[in-house]
VOKOLKOL-748143 format. One record per atom (N, C-alpha, C, O): x negated, y negated, z; atom name. Coordinates in steps of 0.001 Angstrom, whole numbers, m for minus. Layout:
! VOKOLKOL-748143
<<X; Y; Z>; "CA">
...
This chain:
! VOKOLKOL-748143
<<1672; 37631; 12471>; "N">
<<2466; 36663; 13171>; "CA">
<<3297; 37361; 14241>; "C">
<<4107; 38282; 14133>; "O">
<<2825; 36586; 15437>; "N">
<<3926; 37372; 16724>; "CA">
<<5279; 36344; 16589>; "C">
<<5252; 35256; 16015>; "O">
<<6358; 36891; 17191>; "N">
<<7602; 36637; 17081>; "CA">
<<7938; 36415; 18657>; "C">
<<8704; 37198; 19218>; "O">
<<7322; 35282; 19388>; "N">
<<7932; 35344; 20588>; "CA">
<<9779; 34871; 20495>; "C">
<<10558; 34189; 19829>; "O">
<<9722; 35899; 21814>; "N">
<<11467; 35397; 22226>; "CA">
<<11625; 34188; 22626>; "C">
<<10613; 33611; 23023>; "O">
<<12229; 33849; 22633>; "N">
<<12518; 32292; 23204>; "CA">
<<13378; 32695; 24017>; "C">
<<13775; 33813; 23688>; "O">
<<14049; 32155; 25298>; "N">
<<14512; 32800; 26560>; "CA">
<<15651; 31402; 26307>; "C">
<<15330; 30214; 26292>; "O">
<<16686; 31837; 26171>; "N">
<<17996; 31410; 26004>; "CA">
<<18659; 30006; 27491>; "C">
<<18467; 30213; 28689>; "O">
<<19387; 28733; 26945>; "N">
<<19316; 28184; 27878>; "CA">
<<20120; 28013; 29453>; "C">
<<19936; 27298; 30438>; "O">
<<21262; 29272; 29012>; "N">
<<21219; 30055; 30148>; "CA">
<<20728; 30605; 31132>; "C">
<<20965; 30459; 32331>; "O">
<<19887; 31382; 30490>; "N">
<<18750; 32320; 31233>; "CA">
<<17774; 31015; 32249>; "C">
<<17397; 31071; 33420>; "O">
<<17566; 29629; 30932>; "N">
<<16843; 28770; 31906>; "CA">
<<17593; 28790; 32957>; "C">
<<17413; 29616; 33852>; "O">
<<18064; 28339; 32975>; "N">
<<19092; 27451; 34206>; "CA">
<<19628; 28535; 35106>; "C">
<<20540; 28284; 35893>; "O">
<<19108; 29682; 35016>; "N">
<<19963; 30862; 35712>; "CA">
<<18248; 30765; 36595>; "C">
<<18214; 31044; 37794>; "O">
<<17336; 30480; 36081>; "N">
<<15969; 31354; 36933>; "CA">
<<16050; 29680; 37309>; "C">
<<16302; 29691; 38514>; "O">
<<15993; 28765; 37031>; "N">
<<16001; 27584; 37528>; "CA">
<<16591; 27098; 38796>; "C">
<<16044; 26353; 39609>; "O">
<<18052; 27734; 38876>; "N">
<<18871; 27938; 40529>; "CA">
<<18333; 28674; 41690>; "C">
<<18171; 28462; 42892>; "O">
<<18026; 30061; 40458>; "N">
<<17475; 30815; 41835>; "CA">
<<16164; 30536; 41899>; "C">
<<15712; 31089; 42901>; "O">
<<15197; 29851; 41220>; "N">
<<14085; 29196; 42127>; "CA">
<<14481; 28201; 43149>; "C">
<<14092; 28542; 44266>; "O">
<<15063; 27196; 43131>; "N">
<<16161; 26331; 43719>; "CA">
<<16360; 26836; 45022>; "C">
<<15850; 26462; 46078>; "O">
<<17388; 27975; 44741>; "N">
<<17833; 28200; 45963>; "CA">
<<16783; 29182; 46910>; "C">
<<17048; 29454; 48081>; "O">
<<15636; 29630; 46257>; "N">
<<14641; 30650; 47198>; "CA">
<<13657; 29290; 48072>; "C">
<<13365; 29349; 49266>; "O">
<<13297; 28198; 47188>; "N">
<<12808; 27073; 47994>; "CA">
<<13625; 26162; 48642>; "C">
<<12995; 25193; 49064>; "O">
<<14891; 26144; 48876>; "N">
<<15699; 25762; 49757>; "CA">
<<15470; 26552; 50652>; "C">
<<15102; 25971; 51674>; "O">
<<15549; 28296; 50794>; "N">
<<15820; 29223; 51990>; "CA">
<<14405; 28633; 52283>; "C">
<<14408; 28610; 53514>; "O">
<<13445; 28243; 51961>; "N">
<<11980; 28570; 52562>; "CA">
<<11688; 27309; 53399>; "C">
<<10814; 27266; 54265>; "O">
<<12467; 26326; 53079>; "N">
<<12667; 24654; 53473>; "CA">
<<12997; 24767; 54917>; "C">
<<12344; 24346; 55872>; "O">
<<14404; 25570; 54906>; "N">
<<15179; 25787; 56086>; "CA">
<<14588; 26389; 56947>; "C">
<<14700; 26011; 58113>; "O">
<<13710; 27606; 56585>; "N">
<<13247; 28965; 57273>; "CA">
<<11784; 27890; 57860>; "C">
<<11413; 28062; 59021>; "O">
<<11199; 27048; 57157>; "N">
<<10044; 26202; 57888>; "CA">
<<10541; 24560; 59037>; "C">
<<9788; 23922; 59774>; "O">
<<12106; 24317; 58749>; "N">
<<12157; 23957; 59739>; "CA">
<<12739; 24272; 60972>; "C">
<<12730; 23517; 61944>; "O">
<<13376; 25670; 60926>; "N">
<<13179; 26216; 62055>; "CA">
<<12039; 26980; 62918>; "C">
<<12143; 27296; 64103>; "O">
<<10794; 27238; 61964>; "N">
<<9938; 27449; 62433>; "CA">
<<9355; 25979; 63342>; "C">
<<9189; 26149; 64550>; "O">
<<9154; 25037; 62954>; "N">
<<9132; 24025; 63298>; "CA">
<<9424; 23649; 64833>; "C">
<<8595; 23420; 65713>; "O">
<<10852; 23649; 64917>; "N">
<<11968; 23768; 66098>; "CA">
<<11218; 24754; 66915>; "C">
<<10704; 24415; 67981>; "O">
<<11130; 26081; 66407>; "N">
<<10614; 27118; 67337>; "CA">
<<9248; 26880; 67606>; "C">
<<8943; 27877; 68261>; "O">
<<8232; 26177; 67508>; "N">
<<6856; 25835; 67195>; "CA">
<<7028; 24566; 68777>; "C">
<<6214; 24531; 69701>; "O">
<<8237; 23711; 68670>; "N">
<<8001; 22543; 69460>; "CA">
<<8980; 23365; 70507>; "C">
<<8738; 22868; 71606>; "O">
<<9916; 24336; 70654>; "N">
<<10084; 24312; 72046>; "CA">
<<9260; 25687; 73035>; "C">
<<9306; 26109; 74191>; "O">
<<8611; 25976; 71886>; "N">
<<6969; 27082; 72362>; "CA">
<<6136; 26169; 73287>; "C">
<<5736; 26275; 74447>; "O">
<<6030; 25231; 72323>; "N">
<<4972; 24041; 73320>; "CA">
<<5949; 23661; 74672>; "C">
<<5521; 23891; 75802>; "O">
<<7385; 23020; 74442>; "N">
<<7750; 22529; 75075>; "CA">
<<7481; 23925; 76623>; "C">
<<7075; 23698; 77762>; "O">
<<7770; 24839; 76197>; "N">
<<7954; 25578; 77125>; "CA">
<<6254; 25743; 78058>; "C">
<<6018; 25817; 79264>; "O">
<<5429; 25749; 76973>; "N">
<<4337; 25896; 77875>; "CA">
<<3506; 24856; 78726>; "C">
<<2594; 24936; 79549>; "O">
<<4255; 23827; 78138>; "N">
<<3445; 22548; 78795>; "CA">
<<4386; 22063; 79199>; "C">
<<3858; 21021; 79589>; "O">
<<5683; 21920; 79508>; "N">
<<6983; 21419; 80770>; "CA">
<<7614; 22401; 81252>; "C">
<<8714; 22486; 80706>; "O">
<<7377; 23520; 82338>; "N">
<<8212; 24370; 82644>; "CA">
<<9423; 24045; 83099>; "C">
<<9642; 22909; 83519>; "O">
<<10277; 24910; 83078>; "N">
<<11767; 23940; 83539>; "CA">
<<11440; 23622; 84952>; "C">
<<10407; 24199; 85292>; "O">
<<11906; 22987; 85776>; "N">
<<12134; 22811; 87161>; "CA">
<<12791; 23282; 87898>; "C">
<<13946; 23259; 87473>; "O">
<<12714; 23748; 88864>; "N">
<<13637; 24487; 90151>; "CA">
<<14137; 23541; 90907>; "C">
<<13533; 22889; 91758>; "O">
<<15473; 23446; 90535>; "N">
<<16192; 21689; 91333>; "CA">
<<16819; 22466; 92480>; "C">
<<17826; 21947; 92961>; "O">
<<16350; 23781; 93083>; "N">
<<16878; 24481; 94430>; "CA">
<<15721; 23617; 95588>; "C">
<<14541; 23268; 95586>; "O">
<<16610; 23569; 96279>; "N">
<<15946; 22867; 97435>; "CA">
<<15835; 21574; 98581>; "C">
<<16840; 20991; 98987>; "O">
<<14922; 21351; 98871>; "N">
<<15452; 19969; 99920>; "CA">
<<14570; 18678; 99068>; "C">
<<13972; 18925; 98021>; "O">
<<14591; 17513; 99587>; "N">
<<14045; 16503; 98838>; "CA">
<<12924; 16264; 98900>; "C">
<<12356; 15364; 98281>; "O">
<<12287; 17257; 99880>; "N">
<<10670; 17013; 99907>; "CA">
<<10024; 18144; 98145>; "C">
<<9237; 17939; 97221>; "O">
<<10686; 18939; 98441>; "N">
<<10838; 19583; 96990>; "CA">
<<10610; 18901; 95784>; "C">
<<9642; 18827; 95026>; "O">
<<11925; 18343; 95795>; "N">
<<12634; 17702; 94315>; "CA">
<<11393; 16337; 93914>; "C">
<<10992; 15975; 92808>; "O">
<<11043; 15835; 95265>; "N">
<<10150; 14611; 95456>; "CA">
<<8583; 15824; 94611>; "C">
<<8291; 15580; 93440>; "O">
<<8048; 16611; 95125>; "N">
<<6762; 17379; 94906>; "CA">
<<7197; 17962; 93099>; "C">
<<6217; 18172; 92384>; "O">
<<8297; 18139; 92606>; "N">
<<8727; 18603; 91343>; "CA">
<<8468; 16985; 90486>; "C">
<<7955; 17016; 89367>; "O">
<<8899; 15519; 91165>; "N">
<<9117; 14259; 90297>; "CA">
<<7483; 14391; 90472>; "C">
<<7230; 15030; 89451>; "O">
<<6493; 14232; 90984>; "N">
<<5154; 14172; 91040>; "CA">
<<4386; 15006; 89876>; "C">
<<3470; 14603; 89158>; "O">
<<5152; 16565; 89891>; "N">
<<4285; 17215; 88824>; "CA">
<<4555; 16652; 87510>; "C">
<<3728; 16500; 86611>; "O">
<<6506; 16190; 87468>; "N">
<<6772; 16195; 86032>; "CA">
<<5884; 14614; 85610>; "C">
<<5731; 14519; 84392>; "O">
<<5417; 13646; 86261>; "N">
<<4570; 12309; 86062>; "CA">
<<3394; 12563; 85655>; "C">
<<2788; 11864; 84844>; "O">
<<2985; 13538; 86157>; "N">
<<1272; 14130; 86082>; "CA">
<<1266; 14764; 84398>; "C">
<<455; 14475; 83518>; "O">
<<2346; 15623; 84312>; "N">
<<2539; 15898; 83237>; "CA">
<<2746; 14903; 82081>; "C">
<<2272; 14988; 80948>; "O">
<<3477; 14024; 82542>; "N">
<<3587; 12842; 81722>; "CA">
<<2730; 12015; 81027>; "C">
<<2866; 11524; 79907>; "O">
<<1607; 11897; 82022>; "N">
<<375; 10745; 82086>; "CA">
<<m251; 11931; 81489>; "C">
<<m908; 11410; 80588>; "O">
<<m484; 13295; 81410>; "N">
<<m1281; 13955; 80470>; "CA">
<<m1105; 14066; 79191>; "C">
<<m2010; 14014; 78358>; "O">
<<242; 14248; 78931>; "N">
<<696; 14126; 77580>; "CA">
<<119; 13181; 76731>; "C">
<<m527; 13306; 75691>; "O">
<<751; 11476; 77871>; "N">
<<249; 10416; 77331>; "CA">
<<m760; 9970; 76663>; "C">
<<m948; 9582; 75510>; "O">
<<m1780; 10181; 78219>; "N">
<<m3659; 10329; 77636>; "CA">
<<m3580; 11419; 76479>; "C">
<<m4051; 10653; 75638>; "O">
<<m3343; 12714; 75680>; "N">
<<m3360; 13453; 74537>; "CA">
<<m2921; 12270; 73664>; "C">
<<m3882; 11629; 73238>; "O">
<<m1800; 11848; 73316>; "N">
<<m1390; 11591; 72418>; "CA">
<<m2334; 9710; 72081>; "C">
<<m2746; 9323; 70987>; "O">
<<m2409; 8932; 73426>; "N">
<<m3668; 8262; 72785>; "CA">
<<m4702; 8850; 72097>; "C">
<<m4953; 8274; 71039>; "O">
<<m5444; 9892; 72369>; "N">
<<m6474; 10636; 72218>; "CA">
<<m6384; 10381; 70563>; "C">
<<m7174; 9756; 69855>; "O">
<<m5274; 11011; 70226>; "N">
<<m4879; 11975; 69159>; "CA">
<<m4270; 10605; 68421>; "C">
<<m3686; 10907; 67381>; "O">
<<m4265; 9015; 68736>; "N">
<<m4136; 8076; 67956>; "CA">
<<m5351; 7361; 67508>; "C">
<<m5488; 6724; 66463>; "O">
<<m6398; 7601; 68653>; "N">
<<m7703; 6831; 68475>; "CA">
<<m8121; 7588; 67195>; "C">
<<m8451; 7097; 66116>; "O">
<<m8023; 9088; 67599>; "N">
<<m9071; 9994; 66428>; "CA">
<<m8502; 9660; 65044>; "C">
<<m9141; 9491; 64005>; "O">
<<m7320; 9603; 65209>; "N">
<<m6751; 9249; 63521>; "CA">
<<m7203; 7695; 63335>; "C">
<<m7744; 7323; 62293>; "O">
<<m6933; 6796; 64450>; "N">
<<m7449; 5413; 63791>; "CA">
<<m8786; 5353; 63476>; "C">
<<m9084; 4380; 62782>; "O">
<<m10084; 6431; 63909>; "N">
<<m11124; 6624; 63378>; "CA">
<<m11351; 6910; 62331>; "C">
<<m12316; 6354; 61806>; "O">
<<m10594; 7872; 61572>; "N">
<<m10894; 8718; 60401>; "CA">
<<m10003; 7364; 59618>; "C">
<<m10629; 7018; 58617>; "O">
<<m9141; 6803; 59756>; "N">
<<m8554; 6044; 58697>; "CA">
<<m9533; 4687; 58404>; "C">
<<m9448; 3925; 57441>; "O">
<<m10585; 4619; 59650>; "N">
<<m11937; 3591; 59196>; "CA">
<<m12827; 4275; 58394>; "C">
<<m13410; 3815; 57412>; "O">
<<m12945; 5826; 59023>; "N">
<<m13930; 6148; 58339>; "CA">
<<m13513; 6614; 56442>; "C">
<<m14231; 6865; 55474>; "O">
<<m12201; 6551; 56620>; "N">
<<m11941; 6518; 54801>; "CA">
<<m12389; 5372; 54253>; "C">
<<m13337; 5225; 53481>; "O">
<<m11518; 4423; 54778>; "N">
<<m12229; 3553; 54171>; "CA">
<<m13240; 2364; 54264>; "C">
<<m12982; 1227; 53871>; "O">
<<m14417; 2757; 54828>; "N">
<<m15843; 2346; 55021>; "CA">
<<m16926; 2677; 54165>; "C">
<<m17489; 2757; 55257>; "O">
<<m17593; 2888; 53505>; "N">
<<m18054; 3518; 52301>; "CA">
<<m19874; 3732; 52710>; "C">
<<m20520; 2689; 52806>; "O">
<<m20225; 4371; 52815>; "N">
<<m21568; 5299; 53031>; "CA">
<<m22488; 4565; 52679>; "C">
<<m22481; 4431; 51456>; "O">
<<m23466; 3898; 53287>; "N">
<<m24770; 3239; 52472>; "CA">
<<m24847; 4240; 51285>; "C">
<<m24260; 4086; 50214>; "O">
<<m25647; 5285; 51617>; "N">
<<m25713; 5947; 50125>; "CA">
<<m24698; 5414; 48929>; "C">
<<m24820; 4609; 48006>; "O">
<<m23745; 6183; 49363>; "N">
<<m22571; 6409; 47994>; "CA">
<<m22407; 4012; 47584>; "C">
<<m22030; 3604; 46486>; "O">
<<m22714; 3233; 48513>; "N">
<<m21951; 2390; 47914>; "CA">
<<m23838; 1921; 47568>; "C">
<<m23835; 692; 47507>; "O">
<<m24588; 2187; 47453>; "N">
<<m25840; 2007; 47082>; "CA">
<<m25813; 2450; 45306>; "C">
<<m26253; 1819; 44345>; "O">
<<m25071; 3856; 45372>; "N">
<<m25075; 4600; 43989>; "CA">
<<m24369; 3673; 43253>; "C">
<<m24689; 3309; 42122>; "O">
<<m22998; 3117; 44145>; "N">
<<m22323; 2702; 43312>; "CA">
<<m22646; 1282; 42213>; "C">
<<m22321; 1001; 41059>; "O">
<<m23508; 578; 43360>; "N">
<<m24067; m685; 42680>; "CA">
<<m25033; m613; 42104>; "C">
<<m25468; m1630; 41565>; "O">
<<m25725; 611; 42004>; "N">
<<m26855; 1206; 40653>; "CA">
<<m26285; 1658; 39243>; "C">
<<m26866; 1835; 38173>; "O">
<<m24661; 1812; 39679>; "N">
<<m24244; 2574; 38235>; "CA">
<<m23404; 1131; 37872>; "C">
<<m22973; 939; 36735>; "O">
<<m23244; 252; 38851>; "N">
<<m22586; m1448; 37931>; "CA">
<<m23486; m2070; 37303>; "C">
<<m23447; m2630; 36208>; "O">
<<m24757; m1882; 38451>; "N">
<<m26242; m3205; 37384>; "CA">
<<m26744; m1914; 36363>; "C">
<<m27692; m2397; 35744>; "O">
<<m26576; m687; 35963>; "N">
<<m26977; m203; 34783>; "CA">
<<m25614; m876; 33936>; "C">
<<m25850; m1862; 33237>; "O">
<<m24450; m443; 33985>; "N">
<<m22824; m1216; 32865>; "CA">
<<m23294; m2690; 33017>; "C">
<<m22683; m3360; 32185>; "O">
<<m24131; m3448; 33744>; "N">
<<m23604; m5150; 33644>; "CA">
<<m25632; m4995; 32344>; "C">
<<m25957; m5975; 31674>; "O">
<<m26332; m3978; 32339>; "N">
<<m27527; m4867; 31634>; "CA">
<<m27203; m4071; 30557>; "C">
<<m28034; m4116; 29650>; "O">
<<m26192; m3312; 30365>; "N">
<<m25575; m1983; 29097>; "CA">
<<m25146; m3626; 28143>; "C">
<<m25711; m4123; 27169>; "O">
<<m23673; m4206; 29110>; "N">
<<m23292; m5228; 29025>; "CA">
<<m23794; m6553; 28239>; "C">
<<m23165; m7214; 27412>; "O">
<<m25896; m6871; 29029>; "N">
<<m25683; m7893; 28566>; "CA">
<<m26654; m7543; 27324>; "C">
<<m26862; m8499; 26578>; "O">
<<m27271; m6345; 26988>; "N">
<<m28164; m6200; 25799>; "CA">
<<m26877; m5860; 24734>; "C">
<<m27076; m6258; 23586>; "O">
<<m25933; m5357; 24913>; "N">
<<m24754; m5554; 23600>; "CA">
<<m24703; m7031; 23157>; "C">
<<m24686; m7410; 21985>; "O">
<<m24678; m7904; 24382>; "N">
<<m23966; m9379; 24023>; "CA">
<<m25070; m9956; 22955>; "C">
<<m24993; m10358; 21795>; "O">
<<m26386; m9767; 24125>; "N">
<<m27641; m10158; 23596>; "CA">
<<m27802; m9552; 21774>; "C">
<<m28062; m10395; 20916>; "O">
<<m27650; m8334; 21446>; "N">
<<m27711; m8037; 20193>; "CA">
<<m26285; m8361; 18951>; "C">
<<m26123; m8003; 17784>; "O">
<<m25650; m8999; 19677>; "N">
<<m24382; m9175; 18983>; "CA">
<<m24797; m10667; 18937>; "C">
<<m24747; m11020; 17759>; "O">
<<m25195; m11709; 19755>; "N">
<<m25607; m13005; 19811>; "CA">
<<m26950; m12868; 18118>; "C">
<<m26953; m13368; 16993>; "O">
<<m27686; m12106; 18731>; "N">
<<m28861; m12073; 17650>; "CA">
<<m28407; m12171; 15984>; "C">
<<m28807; m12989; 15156>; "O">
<<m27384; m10988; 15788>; "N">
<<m26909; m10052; 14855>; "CA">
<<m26256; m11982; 14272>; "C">
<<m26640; m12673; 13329>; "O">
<<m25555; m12163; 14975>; "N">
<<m24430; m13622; 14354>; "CA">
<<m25550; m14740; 14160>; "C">
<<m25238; m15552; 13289>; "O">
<<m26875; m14990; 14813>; "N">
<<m27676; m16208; 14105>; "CA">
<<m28095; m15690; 13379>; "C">
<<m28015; m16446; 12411>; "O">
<<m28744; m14474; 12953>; "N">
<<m29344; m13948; 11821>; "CA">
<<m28661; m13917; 10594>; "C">
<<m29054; m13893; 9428>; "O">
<<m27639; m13922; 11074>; "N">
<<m26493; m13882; 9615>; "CA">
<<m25405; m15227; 9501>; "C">
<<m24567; m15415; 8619>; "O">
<<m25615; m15820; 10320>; "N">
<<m25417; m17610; 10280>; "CA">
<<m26692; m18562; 10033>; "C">
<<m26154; m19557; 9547>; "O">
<<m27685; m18754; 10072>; "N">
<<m28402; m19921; 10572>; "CA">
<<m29543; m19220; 9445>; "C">
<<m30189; m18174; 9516>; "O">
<<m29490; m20069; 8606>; "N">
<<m30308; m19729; 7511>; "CA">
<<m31789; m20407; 7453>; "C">
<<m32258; m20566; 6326>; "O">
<<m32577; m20828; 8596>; "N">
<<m33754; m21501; 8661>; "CA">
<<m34291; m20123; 9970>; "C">
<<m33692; m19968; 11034>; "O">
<<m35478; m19304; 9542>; "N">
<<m35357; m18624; 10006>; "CA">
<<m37000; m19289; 10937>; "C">
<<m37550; m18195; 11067>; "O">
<<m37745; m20052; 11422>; "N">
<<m38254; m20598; 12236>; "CA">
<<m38046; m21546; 13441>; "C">
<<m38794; m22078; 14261>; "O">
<<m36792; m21534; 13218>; "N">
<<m36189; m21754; 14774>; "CA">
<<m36257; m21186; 16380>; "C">
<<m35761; m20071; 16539>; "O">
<<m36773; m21788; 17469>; "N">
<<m36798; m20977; 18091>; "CA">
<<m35331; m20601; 18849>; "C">
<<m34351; m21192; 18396>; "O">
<<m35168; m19907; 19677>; "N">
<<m33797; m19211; 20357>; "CA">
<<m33202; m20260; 20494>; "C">
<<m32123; m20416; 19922>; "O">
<<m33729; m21211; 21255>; "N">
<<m32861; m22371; 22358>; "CA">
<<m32348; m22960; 20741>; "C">
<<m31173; m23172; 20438>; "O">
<<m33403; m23129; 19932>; "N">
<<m32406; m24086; 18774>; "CA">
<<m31363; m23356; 18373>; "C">
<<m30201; m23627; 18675>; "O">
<<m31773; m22223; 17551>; "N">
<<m30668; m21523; 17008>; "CA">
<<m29547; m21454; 17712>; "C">
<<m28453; m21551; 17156>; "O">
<<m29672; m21282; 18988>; "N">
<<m28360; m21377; 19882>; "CA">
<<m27575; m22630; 20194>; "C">
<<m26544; m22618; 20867>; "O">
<<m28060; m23595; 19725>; "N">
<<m27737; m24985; 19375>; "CA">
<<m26898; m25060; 18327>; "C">
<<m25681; m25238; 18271>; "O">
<<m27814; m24882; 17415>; "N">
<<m27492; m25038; 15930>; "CA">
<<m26043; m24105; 15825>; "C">
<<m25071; m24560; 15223>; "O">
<<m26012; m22758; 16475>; "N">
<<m24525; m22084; 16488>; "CA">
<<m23771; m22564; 16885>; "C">
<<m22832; m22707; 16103>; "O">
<<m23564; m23176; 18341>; "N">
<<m22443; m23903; 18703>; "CA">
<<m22228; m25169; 18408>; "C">
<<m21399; m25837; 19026>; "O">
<<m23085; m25729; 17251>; "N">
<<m23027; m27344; 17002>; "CA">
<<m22135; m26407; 15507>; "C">
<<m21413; m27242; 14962>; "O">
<<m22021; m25078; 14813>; "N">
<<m21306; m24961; 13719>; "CA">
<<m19784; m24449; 14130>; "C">
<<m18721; m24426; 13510>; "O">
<<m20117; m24112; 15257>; "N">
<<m18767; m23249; 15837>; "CA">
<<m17711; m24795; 16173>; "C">
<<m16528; m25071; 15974>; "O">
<<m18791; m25464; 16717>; "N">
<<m17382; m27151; 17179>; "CA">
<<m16932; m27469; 16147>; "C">
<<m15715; m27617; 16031>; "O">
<<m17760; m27656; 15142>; "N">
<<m17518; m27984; 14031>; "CA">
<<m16015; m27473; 13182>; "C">
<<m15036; m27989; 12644>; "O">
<<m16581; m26114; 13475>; "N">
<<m15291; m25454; 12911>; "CA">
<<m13795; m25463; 13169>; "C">
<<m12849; m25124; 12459>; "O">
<<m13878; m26027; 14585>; "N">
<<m12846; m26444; 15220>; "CA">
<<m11986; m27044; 15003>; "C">
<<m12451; m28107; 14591>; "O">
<<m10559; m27120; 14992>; "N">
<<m9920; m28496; 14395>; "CA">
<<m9183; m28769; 15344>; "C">
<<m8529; m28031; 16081>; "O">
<<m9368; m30511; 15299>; "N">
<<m8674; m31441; 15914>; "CA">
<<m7269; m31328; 15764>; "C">
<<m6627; m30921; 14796>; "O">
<<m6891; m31743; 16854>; "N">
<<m5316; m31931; 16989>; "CA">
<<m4869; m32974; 17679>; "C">
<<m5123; m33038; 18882>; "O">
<<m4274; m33775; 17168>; "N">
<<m3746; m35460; 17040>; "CA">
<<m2363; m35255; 17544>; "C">
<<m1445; m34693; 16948>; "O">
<<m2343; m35873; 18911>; "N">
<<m1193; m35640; 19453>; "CA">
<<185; m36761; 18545>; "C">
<<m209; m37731; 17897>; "O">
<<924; m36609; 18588>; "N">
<<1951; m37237; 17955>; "CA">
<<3159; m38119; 18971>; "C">
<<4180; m37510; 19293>; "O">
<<2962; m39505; 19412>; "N">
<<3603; m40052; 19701>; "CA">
<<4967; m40027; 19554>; "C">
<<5056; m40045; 18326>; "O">
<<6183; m39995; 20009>; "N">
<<7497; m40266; 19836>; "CA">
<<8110; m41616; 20242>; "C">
<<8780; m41695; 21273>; "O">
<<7909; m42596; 19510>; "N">
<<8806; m43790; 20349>; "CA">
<<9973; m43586; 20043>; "C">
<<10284; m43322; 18882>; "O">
<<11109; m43691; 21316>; "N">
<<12057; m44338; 21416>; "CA">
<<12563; m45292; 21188>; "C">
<<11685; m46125; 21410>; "O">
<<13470; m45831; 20860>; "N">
<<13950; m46915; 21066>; "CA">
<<14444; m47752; 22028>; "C">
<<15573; m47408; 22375>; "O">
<<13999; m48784; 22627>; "N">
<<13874; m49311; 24176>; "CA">
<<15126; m49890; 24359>; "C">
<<15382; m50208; 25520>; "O">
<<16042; m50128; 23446>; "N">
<<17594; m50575; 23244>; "CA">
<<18218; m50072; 23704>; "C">
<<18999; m50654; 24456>; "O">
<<18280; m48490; 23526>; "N">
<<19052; m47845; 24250>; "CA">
<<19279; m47535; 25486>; "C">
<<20341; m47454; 26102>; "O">
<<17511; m47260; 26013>; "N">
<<17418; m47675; 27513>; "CA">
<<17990; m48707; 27987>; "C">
<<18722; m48598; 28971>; "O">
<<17792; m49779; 27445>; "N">
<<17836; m50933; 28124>; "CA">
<<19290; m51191; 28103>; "C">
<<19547; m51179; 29306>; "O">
<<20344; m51407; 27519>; "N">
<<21409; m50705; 27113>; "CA">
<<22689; m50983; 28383>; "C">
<<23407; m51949; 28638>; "O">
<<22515; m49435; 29062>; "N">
<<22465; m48979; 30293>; "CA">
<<22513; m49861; 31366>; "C">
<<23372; m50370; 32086>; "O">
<<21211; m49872; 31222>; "N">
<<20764; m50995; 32715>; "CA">
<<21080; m52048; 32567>; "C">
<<21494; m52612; 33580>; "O">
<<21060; m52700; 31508>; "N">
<<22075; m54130; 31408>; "CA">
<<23032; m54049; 32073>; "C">
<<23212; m54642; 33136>; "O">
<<24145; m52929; 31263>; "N">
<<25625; m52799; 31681>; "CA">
<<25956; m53098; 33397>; "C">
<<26653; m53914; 34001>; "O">
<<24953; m51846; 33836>; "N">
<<24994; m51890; 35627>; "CA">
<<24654; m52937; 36338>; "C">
<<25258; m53220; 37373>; "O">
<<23216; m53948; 35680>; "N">
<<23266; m55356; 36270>; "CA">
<<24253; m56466; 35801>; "C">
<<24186; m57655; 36111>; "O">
<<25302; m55795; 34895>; "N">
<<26119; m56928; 34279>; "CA">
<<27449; m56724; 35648>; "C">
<<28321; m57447; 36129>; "O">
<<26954; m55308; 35866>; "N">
<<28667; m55207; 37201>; "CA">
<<28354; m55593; 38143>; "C">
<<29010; m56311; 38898>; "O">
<<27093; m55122; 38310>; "N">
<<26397; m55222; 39840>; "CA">
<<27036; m56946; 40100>; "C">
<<27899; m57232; 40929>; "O">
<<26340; m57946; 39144>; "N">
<<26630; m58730; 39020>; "CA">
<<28080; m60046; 39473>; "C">
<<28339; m61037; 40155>; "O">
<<28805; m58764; 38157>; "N">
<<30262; m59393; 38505>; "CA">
<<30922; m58799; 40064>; "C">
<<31985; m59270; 40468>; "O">
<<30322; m57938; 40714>; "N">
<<30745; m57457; 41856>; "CA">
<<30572; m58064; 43045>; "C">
<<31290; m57961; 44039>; "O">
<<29472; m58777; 42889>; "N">
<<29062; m60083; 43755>; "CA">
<<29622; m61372; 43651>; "C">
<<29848; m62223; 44511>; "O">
<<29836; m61349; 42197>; "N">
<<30888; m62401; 41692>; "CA">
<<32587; m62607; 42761>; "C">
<<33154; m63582; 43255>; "O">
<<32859; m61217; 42716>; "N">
<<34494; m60907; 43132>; "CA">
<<34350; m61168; 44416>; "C">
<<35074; m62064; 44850>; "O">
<<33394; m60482; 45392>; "N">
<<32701; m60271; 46671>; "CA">
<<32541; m62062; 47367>; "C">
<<33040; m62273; 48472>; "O">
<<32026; m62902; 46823>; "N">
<<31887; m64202; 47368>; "CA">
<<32658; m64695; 47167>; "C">
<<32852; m65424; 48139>; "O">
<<34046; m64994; 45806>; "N">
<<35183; m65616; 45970>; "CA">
<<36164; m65072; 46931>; "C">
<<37242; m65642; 47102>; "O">
């Protein structure tokens, strides 16, 4: 018999922080890589501009930074079409593979119906004691024992008493009444 140590729940919670805190530093350290990653690009694909000069300049600088613009643009459609492709092509399913798939349902649906079929058999053979019947009868003869077995249920009327209703509505045509009474004298 080995005698492992068991590592005290200190010790957990001590290697537990400093895993903690080494994947925090690595969190931080990847989103400044990040930062440094987008102003790499930024730098190579928008150079800063030289705003020295006259306005035929500044005018030839607004032209490049548009050109640049409309390139970006066209990329980043690019780079929406290709993903809205691949998110059809997930989920579109391969003649093949959806061919396999409806070969491995009609093998589970005839798995399916030869269980039912031998479980149907198994219950007239061991119900229906006239054994020259053909199928269609026997399958008769089962559900003419199965209704059978069934029991009725007789709904149960509640009468009220119509007095009490009526009651009521007297009272209100007895005011209604006298209110028309008061109303014309």
């Amino acid at each position: 018999m080995s005698h492992e140590k068991r590592m005290t729940m200190s010790r957990k919670h001590h290697l537990k922080s400093v895993m903690l805190q080494i994947a925090a530093g690595w969190i931080e350290q990847e989103k400044k890589d990040i930062i440094e990653a987008k102003k790499a690009y930024m730098a190579e694909a928008c150079p800063s501009p030289s705003l020295s000069g006259d306005q035929a300049g500044l005018m030839d600088t607004c032209r490049k930074l548009h050109a640049l613009i409309d390139k970006v643009d066209e990329e980043r459609y690019d780079l929406v079409t290709k993903i809205g492709k691949g998110d059809k092509e997930v989920h579109v399913v391969p003649p093949p593979i959806r061919s396999l798939m409806l070969q491995i349902a009609a093998t589970w649906l005839e798995q399916e119906a030869t269980d039912i079929a031998a479980a149907k058999e198994a219950y007239m053979a061991e119900n229906c004691a006239q054994p020259d019947l053909s199928g269609d009868q026997a399958a008769l003869m089962v559900t003419m024992d199965l209704r059978s077995n069934l029991k009725q249920v007789k709904k149960e009327v509640k009468e009220e008493p119509g007095e009490a209703v009526g009651d009521w509505r007297k009272n209100i045509e007895d005011k209604a009444d006298r209110k028309k009474m008061f109303e014309t004298s």
